[in-house]
C-alpha positions as CSV (number, residue, x, y, z in Angstrom):
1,X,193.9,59.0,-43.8
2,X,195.9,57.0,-40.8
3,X,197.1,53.7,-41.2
4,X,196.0,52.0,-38.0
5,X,198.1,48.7,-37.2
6,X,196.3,45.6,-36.1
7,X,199.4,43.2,-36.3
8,X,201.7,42.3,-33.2
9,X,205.0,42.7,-34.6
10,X,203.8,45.7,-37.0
11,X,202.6,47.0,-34.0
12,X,205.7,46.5,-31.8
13,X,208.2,47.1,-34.9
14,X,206.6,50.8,-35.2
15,X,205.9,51.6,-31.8
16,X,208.6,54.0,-31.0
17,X,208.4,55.0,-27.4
18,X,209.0,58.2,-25.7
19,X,209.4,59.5,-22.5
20,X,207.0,62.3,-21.2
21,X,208.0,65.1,-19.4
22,X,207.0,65.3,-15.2
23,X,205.7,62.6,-13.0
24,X,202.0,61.5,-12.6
25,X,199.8,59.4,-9.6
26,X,197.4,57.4,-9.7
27,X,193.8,59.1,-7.5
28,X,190.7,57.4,-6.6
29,X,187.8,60.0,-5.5
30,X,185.5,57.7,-4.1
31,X,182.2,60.5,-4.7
32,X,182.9,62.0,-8.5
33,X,182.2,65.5,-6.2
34,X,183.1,69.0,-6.5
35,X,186.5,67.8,-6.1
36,X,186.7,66.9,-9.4
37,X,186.2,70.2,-11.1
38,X,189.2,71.6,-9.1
39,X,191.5,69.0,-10.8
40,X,193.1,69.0,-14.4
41,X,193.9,65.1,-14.8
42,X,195.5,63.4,-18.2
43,X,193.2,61.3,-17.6
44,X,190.3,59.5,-16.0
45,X,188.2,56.2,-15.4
46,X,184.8,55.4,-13.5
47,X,185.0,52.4,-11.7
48,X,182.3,51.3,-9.1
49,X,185.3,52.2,-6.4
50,X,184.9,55.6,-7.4
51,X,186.8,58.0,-10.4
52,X,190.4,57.3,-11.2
53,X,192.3,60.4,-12.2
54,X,195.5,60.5,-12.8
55,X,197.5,63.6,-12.2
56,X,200.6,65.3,-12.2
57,X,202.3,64.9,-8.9
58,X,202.5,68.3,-7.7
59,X,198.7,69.1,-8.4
60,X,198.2,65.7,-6.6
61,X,200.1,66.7,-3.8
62,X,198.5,70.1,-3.5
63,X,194.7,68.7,-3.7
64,X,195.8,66.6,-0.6
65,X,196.6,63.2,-2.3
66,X,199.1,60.5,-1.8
67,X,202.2,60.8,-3.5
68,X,204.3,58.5,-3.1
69,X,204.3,56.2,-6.0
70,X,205.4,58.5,-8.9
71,X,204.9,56.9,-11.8
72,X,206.4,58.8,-15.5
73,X,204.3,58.3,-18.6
74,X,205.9,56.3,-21.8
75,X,203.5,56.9,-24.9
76,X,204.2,54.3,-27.8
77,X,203.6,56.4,-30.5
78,X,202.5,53.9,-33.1
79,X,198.5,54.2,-34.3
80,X,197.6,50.7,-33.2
81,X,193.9,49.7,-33.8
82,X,191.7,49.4,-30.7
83,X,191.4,46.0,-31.8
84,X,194.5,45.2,-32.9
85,X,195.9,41.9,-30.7
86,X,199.4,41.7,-29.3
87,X,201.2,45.2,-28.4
88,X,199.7,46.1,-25.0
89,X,200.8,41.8,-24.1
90,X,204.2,42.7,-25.6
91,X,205.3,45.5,-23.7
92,X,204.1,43.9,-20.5
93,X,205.8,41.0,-21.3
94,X,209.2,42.7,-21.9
95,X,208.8,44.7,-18.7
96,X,207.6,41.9,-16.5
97,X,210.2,40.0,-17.2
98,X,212.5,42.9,-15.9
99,X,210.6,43.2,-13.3
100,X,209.5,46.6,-13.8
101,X,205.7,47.0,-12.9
102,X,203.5,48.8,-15.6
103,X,200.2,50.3,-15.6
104,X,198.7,50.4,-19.4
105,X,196.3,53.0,-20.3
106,X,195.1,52.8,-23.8
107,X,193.4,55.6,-25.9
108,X,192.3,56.3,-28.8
109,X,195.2,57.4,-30.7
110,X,198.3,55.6,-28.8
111,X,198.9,53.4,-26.0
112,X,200.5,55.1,-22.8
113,X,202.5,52.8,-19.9
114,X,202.9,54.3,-16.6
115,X,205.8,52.9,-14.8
116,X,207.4,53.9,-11.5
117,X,209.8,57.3,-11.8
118,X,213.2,55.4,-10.7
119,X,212.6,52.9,-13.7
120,X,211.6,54.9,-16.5
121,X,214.9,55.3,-18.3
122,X,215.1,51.6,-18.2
123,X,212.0,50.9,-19.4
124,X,212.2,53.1,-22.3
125,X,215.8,51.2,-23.1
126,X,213.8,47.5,-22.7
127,X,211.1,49.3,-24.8
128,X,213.3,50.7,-27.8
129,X,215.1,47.0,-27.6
130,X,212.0,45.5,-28.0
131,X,211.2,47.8,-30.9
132,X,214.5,46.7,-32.8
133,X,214.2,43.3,-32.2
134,X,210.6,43.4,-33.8
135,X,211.4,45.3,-36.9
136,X,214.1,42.2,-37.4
137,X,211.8,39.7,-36.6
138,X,209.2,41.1,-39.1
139,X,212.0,41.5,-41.6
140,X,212.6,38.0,-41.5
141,X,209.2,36.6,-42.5
């Protein structure tokens, strides 16, 4: 059986983030068509706007989409609890402060962040500081 973490600083002390391989986009299909079943996304959401996909870049750029903001995926691989409180605020926090834009997806398992290509290696630093500073925090109480 998993242990699922519900705590903030449990959550952010374990959350070890990596860096996934390629770069992804964000697509809207405004009518969930027969475009859809052409496409392989890492993932999807249905909004009233129409289906969000996200995809890797070069299938993006081959089913005719708009490219330009790559974004690279950082998966915090800690088993937080759907309703745990605190991580996804966190690692917002921390990147907002350093100005790097984020764009949370959360799923079952782990949380992902999608941050622009040029600041991913920086992220992942502010992310894996934020992960050591937590686990001294927690130490502490």
């Amino acid at each position: 059986m998993t242990i699922v973490s519900r705590d903030k600083f449990e959550m952010l002390s374990n959350m070890t983030p990596s860096l996934e391989d390629g770069e992804y986009v964000f697509c809207s299909i405004p009518n969930h068509g027969s475009k859809v079943h052409n496409l392989n996304p890492i993932g999807t959401f249905h909004e009233r706007e129409g289906l969000t996909v996200i995809l890797e870049k070069g299938e993006a750029h081959e089913a005719g989409f708009e490219t330009s903001l790559a974004m690279r995926q950082i998966t915090l691989n800690v088993n937080s609890a759907l309703d745990g409180v605190g991580l996804t605020a966190g690692v917002a926090a921390c990147l907002a402060e350093a100005g790097i834009p984020c764009n949370m997806v959360a799923a079952y398992h782990h949380d992902h962040i999608f941050v622009p290509a040029g600041l991913a290696d920086r992220a992942l630093h502010l992310l894996e500081t934020l992960q050591r500073e937590s686990a001294r925090a927690r130490r502490k109480c």
